[in-house]
C-alpha positions in Angstrom: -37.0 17.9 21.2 -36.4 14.8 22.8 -32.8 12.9 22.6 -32.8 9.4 21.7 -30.7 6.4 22.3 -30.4 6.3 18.4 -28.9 9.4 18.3 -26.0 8.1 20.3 -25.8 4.8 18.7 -25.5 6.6 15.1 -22.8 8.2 17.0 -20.8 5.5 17.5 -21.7 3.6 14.2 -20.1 7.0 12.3 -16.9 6.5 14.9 -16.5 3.2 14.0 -16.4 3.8 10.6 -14.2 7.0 10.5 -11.6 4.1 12.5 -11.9 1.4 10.0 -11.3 3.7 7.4 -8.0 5.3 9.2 -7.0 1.6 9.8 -7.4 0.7 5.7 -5.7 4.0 5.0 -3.1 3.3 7.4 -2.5 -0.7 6.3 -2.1 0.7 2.4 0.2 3.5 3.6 2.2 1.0 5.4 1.9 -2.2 2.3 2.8 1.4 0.2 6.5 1.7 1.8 6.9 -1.7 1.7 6.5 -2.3 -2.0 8.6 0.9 -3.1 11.5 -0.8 -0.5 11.1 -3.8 -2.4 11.4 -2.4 -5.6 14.5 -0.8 -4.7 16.1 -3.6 -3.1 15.2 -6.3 -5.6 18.2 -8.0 -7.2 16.0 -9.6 -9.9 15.7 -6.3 -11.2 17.5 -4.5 -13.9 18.5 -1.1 -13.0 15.9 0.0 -15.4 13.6 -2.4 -14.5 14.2 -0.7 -11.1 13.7 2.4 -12.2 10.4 1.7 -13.8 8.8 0.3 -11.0 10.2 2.5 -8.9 8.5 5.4 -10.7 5.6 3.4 -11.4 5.2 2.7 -7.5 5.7 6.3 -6.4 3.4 7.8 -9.1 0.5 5.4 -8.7 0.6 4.9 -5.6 -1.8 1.7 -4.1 -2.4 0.4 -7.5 1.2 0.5 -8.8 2.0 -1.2 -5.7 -0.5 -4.0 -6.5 0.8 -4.5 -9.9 4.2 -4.6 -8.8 3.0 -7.0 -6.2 1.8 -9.2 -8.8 4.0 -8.8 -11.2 7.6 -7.4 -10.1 8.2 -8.8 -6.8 8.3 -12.5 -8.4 11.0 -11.7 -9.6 13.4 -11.6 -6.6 16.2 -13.5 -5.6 18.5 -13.5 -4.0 22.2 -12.7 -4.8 24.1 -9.8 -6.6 22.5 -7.7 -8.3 21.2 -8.2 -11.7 23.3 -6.6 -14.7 
């Protein structure tokens, strides 16, 4: 049984990888929180606009936060809030 240096480098290629996926995981958590603030906060948004993003964000998760991305957060502006 002989150890090689391959052993160790496929060592460090499987560290590397279980950090670049905890850094994606952690970037979505964190662009997660941000859209579901957003949506809360955004005065170019009905109050059942709101709502429905809102829900949509928090049910979804990453991929309602892309659509709302997209599609909600254009809709900000600033100023009281929409009626």
């Amino acid at each position: 049984m002989e150890s090689t240096s391959s052993d160790a480098l496929g060592g460090i290629v499987f560290l590397g990888v279980i950090l670049v996926c905890v850094a994606i995981g952690i970037a979505c958590l964190i662009f997660w929180v941000w859209m579901l603030i957003h949506a809360l906060t955004n005065n170019g948004l009905s109050g059942s606009e709101k709502l429905a993003w809102v829900l949509l964000i928090f049910f979804v998760q990453a991929i309602g936060a892309i659509i709302y991305f997209f599609v909600g957060r254009p809709k900000a502006r600033l100023g009281p809030p929409a009626r």
